[in-house]
C-alpha positions in Angstrom: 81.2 105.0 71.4 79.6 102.3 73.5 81.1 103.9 76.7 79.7 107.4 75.6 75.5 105.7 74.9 76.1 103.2 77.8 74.1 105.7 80.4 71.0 104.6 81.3 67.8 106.9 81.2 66.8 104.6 84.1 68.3 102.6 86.9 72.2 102.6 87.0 72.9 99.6 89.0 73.0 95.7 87.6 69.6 93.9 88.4 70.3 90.0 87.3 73.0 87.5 86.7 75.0 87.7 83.6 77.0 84.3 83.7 80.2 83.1 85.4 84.2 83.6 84.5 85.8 80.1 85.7 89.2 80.6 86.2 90.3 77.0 86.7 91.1 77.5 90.0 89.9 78.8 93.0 88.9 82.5 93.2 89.7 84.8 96.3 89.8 88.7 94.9 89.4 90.5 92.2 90.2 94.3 90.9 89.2 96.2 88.1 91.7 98.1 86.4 90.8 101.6 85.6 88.9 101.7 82.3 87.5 98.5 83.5 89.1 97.1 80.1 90.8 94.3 82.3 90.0 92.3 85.5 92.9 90.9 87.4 91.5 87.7 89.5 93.8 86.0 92.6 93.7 82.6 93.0 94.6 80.4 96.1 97.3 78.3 93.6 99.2 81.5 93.5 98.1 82.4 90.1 97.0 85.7 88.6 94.3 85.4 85.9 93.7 88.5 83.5 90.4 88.7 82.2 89.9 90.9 79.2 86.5 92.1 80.2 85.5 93.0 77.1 85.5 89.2 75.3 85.2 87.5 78.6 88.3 85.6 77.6 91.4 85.2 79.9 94.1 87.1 78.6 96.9 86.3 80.6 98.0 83.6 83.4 100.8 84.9 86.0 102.1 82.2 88.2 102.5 85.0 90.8 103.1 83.4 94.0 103.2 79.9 95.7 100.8 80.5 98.3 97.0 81.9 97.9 96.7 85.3 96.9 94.8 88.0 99.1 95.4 91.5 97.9 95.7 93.1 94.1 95.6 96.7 92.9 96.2 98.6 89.1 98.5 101.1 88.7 97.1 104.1 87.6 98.6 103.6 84.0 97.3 99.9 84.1 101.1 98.7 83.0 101.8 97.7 86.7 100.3 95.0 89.1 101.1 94.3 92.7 99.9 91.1 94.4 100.2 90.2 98.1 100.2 86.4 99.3 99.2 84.9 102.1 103.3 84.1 103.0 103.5 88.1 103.2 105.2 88.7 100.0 104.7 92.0 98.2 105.3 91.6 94.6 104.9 94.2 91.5 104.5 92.6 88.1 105.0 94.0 84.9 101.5 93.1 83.0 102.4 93.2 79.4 105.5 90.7 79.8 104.5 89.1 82.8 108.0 90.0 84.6 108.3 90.2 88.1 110.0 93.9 88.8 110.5 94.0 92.3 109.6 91.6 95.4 109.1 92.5 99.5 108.5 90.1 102.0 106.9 91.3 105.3 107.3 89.6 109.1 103.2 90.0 109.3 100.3 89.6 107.1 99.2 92.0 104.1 95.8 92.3 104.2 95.2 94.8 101.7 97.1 96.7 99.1 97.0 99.9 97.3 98.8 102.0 94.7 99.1 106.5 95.6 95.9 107.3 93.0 98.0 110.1 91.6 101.7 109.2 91.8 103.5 109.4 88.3 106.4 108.5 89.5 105.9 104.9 90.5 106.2 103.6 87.0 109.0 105.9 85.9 112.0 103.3 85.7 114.9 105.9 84.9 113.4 108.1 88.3 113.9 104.7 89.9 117.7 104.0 89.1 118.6 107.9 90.1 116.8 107.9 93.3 116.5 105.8 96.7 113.4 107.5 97.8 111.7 104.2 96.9 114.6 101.8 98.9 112.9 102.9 102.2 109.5 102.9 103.8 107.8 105.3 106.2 105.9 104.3 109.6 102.6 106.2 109.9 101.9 107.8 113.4 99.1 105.8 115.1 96.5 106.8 118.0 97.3 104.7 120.5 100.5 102.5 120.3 99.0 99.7 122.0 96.4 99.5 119.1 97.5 97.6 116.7 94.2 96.7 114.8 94.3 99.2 112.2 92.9 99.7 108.4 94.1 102.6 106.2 93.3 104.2 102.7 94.6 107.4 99.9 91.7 109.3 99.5 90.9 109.9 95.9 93.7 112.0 95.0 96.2 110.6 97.3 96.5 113.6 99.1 95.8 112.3 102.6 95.5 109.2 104.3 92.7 108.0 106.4 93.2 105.0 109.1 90.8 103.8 111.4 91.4 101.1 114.6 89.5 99.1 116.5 88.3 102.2 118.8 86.8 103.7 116.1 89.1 106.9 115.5 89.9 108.1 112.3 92.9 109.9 111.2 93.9 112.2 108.6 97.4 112.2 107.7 99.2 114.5 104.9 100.5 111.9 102.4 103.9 113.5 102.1 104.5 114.9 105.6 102.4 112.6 107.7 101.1 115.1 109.5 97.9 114.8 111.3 95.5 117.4 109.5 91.9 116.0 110.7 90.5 113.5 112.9 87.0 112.1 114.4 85.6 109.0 116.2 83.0 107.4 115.3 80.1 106.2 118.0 77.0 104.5 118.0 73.7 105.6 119.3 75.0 106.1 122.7 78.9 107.2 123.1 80.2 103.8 122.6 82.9 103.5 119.7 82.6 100.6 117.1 85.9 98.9 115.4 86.5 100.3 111.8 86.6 97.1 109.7 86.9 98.8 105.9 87.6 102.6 104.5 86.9 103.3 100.7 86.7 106.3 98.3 84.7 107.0 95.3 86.3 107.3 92.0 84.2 110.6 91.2 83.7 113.5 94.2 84.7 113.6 97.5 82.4 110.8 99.4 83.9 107.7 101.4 82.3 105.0 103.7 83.3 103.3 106.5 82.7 99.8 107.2 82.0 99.1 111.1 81.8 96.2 113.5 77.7 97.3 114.1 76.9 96.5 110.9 76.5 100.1 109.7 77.8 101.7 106.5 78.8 105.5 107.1 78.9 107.8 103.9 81.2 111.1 105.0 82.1 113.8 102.7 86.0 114.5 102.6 85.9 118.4 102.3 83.5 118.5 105.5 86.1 115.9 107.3 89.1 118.3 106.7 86.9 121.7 107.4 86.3 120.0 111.2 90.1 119.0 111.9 91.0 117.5 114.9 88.8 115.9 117.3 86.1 117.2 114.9 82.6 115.7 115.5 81.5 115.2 111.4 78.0 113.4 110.9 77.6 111.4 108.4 76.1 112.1 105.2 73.8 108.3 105.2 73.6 105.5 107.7 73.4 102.3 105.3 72.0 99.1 107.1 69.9 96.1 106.6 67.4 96.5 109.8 65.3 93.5 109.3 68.5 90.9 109.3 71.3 93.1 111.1 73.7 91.7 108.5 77.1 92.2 109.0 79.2 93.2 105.9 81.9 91.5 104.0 82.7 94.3 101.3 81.8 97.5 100.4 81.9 99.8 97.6 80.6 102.7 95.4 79.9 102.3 92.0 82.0 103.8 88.6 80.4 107.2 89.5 79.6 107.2 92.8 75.8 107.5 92.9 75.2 104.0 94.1 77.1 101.4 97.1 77.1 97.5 97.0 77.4 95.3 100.4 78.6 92.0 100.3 77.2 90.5 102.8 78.9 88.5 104.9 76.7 85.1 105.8 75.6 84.3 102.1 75.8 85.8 98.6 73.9 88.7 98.6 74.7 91.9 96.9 72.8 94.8 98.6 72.7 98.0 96.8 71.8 101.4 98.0 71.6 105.2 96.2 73.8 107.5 97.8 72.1 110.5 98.0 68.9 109.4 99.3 70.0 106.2 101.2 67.2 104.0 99.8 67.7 100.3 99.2 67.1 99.6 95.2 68.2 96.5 94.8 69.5 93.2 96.3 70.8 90.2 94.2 71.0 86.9 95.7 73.7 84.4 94.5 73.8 80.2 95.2 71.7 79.9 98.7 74.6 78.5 101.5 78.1 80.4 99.4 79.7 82.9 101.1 80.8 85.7 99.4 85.1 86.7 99.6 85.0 89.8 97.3 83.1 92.3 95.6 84.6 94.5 93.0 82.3 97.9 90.4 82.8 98.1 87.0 84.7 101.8 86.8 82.5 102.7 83.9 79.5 100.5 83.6 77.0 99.2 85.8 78.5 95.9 85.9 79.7 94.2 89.6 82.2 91.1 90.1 81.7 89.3 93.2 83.3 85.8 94.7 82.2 83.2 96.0 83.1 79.3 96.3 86.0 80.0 94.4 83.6 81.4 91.5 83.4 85.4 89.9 80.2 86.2 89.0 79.3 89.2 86.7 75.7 91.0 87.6 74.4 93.5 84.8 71.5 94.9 83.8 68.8 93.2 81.3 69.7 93.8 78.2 66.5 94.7 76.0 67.1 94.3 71.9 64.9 96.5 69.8 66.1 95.7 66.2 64.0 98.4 64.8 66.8 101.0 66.1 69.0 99.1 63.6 67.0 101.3 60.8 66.9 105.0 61.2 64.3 105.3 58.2 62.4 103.1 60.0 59.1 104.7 62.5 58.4 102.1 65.2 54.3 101.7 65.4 52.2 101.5 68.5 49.5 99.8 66.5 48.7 99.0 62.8 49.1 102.2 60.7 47.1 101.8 56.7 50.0 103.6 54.9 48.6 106.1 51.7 51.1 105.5 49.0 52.1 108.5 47.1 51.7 109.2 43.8 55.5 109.7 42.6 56.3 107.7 45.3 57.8 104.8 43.3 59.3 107.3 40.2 62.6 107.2 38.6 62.9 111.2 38.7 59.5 113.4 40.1 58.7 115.9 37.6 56.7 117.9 39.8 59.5 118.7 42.4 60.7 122.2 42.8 64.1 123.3 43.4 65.3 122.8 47.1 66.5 126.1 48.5 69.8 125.8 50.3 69.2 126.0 54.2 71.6 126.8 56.7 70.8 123.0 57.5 72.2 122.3 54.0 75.2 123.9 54.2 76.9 122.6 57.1 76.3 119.5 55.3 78.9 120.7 52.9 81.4 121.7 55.3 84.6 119.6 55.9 84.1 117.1 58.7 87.4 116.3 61.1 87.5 113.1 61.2 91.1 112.3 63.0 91.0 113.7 66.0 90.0 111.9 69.0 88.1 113.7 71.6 88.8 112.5 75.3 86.4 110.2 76.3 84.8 111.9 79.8 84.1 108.5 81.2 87.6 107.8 81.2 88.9 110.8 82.9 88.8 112.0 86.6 86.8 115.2 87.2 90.1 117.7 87.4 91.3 116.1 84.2 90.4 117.1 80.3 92.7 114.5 78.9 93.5 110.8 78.6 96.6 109.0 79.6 98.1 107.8 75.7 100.1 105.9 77.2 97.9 103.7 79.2 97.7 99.9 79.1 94.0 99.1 78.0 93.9 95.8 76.5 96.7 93.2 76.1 97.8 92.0 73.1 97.1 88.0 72.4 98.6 85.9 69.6 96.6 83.0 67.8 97.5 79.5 69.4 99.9 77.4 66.9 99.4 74.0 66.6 102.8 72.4 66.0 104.5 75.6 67.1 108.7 75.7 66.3 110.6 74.2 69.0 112.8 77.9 69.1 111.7 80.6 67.9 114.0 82.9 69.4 116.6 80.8 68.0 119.7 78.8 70.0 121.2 80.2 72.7 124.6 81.0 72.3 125.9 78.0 74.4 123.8 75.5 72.9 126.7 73.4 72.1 128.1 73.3 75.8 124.5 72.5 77.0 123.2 70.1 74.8 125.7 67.3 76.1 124.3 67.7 79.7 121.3 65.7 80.6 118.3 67.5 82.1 119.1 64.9 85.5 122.4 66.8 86.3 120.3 69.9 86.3 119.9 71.7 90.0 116.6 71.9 91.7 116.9 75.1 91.8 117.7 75.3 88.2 114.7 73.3 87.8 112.5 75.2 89.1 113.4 78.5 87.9 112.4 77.5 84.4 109.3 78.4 83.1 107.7 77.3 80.4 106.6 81.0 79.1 110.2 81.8 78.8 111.3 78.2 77.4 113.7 79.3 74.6 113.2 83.0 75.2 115.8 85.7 76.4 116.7 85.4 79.9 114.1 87.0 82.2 115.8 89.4 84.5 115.5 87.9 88.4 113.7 90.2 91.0 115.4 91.4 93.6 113.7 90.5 97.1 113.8 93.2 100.1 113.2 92.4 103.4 110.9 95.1 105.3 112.1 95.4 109.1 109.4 96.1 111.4 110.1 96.4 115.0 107.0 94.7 117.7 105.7 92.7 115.3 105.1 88.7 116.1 106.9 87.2 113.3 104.4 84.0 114.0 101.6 85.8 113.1 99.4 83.9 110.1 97.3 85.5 107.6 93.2 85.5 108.5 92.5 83.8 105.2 94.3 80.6 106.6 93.1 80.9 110.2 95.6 79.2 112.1 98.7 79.9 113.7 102.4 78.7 113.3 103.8 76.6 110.9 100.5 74.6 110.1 101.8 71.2 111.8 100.3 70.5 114.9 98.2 73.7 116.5 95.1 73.8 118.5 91.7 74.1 116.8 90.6 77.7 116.6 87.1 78.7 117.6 86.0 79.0 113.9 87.2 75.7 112.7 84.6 73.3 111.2 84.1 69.9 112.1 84.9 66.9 110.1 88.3 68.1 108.6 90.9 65.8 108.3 94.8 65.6 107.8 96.3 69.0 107.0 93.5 70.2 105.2 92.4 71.7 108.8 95.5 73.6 109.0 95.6 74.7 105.7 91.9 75.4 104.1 92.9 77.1 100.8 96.1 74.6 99.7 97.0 75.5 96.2 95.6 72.8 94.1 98.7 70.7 91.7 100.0 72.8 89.3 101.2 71.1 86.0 104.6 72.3 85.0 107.4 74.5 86.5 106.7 77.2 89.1 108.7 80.2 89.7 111.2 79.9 92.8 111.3 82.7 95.2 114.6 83.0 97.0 114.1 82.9 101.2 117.0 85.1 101.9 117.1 88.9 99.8 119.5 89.7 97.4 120.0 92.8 99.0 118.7 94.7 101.9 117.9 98.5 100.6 117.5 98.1 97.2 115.0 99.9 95.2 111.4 99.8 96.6 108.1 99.8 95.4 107.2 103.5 95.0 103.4 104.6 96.2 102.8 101.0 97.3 101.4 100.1 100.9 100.7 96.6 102.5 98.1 97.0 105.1 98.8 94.3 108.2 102.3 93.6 107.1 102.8 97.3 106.4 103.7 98.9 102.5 106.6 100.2 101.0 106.8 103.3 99.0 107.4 107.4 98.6 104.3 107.9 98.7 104.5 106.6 102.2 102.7 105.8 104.6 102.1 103.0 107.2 101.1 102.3 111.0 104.0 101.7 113.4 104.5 97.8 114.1 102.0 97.0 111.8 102.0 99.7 108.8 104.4 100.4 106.1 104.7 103.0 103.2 101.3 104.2 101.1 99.0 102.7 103.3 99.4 99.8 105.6 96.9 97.9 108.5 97.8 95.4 111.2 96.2 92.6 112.1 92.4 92.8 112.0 90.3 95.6 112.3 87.2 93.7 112.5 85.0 92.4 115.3 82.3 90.1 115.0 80.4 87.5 116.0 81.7 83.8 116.6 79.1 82.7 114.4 79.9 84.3 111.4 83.8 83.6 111.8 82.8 79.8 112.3 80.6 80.1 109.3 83.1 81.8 107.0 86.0 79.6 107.8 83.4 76.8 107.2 82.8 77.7 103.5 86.6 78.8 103.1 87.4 75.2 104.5 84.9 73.6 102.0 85.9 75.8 99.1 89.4 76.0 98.9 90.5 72.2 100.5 91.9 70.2 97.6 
């Protein structure tokens, strides 16, 4: 019901602060999943913190990885999670147990992921044991093979694919045949191309933007892409800038139901928000003058936004007015002082003087039965070519009360108790060690991912992930232009080091079980490239659902000096 009265008669969009979620650790990107029930937060110890939006309470920790975490993305059902690391390791998480399913590891950085928007066979396990289509991946086509800077994206209904590169072309692929159906360049003023940094869809309609190196935000309409094909010359719908500060932009995105776009940008935090269909500026919230902002992520339903920076999520919402004399419907809310004229029966057991009511039409649907168990879909909830809900969605996660003095086993002894009780914990592997986890401590045996290795041929297998900055194993390598001053020992080679974690980790095996086992369907890795049937990726770089290579971006010294400052500062233990 508070989904359904949530609309506003007014402004849409957040206008103020509305507190902090700390998740112990440091902060890098967050994703709403689809109900925006749950908030899924990457952390640079490798740790996955679940938010339940709704209490502002974590709900569940996922030691996830061993390196920082870059990328995250929902399944559509909300029972799966894929995370990417900054080691270029692809894994898919099962939310409810907190199981790893299946685990890829890349020869080049993942710097995004993303799940097909429509494909329902991703989470079907049995479709997963009968078939291989998930044990391979698919190399997208690419513009020009010497281009290797390249960002890609399913369109709403994960029909097509869009990729851009660093020349500023744009292709549209069929999802399931890779064909190229459409395709456009995008130029400045003059006939000079700009480098396509960022491509996103809204969740309602057919509108994307593209993020470009001149600071521009381009708002296309999908249908008029595809109706122009190939070397088609589209204009965009809005041009979306700041003109007074040229700022260049860190994130972009539309809002729940597409009316409204935020900007990150990217030399403080500063939330700029525009309305799509006029391309005014309504808003812009400022965070902690001298932060720099890592991620930006819309509420699906609400006007609520989660943004990152120093290692923080924010939440911005709107002001909240109360007006307790709603609470009383018999209640008339005055403008001014009102002499009230008590009646005369007013304050009588039983009124002698009052007639008979008539019965009204008004009267007798008051008497008619009122259905009162079945649920109508919520419309919120639902895309605009659906009419119902998914029951079987995953909107909330169960969470049992702590126990204090909690039983040592509740699952019981294992069956060779006896054999193992004699051995002391010293004799004990590392690698025994470290594959206990204190979640599972006396639990049933958690079943052990199987790793794949994607092959991908041209690709530097030295190549480190941007979020680091450096290059080879982190030992002894030249100072990049974007390196701040000051640092000392490793901590210059390695800005976001996990911070000591408390307890075992999950190991993850350096050599795959097995080479062609079962993939992760309608997955892709952008940079490192993606797995999945839903395929898709760019050749050298791009794997499965969507992939892109290295970066896409081109900017300014400056503002790679600054961010790699702040990342330096923030994430250094």
């Amino acid at each position: 019901l508070s989904v359904l009265l949530s609309e506003s008669f007014g402004q849409n969009y957040p206008e103020e602060a509305d507190g902090t979620l700390d998740c112990i650790s440091m902060a890098l990107t967050c994703t709403f999943n689809r109900w925006g029930t749950l908030l899924a937060v990457g952390c640079n110890d490798g740790r996955i913190v679940i938010w339940d939006f709704l209490t502002r309470g974590i709900a569940k920790i996922i030691s996830a990885h061993i390196h920082p975490v870059c990328s995250l993305c929902w399944s559509r059902d909300g029972h799966k999670l894929v995370s990417a690391s900054t080691d270029n390791i692809v894994s898919q998480w099962d939310v409810l147990t907190g199981d790893c399913d299946q685990r890829f590891r890349f020869p080049s950085p993942i710097l995004k992921l993303q799940y097909h928007p429509r494909d329902i066979l991703q989470d079907n396990d049995s479709m997963l044991r009968r078939s291989d289509v998930y044990s391979k991946h698919v190399v997208l086509p690419v513009d020009d093979d010497s281009d290797l800077n390249v960002v890609a994206a399913f369109d709403r209904r994960g029909e097509y694919i869009y990729t851009g590169n660093a020349k500023g072309k744009i292709l549209v692929l069929n999802t399931n045949t890779q064909e190229l159906v459409a395709s456009f360049r995008v130029t400045t003023g003059t006939s000079n191309t700009t480098a396509i940094k960022s491509i996103e869809f809204a969740r309602k309609g057919s509108c994307f933007l593209i993020n470009t190196a001149d600071r521009i935000i381009r708002v296309y309409d999908g249908r008029e892409i595809l109706t122009c094909g190939r070397d088609g010359e589209p204009e965009p719908m809005q041009k979306l800038q700041d003109l007074v500060n040229r700022t260049p932009w860190k994130r972009c995105c539309f809002s729940g139901d597409g009316e409204y776009i935020v900007a990150g940008s990217a030399r403080q935090h500063a939330l700029y928000i525009w309305e799509k269909s006029i391309g005014n500026l309504v808003k812009i919230l400022h965070g902690t003058r001298g932060e720099l902002l890592l991620d930006v992520a819309w509420h699906p339903v609400r006007p609520i936004i989660a943004s990152i920076s120093s290692g923080v999520v924010s939440i911005w919402a709107q002001n909240q007015v109360e007006n307790w004399s709603a609470f009383a419907p018999d209640f008339k809310e005055l403008d001014e002082n009102v002499e009230y004229e008590e009646r005369e029966s007013e304050f009588d057991i039983e009124d002698e003087d009052k007639s008979e009511p008539e019965q009204t039409g008004a009267d007798a649907a008051e008497d008619e039965e009122v259905d009162v168990t079945t649920v109508d879909p919520i419309a919120a909830f639902c895309s605009s070519d659906e009419e119902l809900e998914d029951h079987k969605a995953l909107l909330y996660l169960p969470i049992a009360p702590e126990v204090e003095d909690p039983e040592e086993n509740p699952f019981g002894p294992p069956p060779d108790a006896s054999v193992q009780s004699g051995a002391p914990e010293d004799t004990l592997t590392g690698g025994d060690k470290k594959q206990r986890q204190p979640s599972s401590e006396g639990g049933p045996a958690k079943k052990k991912a199987r790793t794949t290795t994607i092959e991908l041929q041209g690709v530097p297998s030295d190549e480190v992930h941007p979020l680091l900055g450096v290059k080879g194993d982190g030992k002894s390598k030249k100072k990049t232009a974007g390196r701040p001053k000051g640092s000392k020992g490793k901590d210059k080679d390695f800005p976001f080091r996990p911070k000591p974690y408390k307890g075992d980790r999950p190991s993850f095996p350096v050599v795959p079980d097995a080479l062609g086992s079962s993939g992760l369907g309608g997955v892709g890795g952008i940079g490192g490239g993606g797995i999945g049937g839903g395929g898709g990726g760019l050749k050298g770089r791009a794997e499965g659902g969507q992939a892109t290579g290295k970066h896409a971006t081109t900017h300014d010294d400056d503002d790679d000096a600054a961010a790699a400052a702040a990342a330096s500062e923030s994430g250094s233990c």
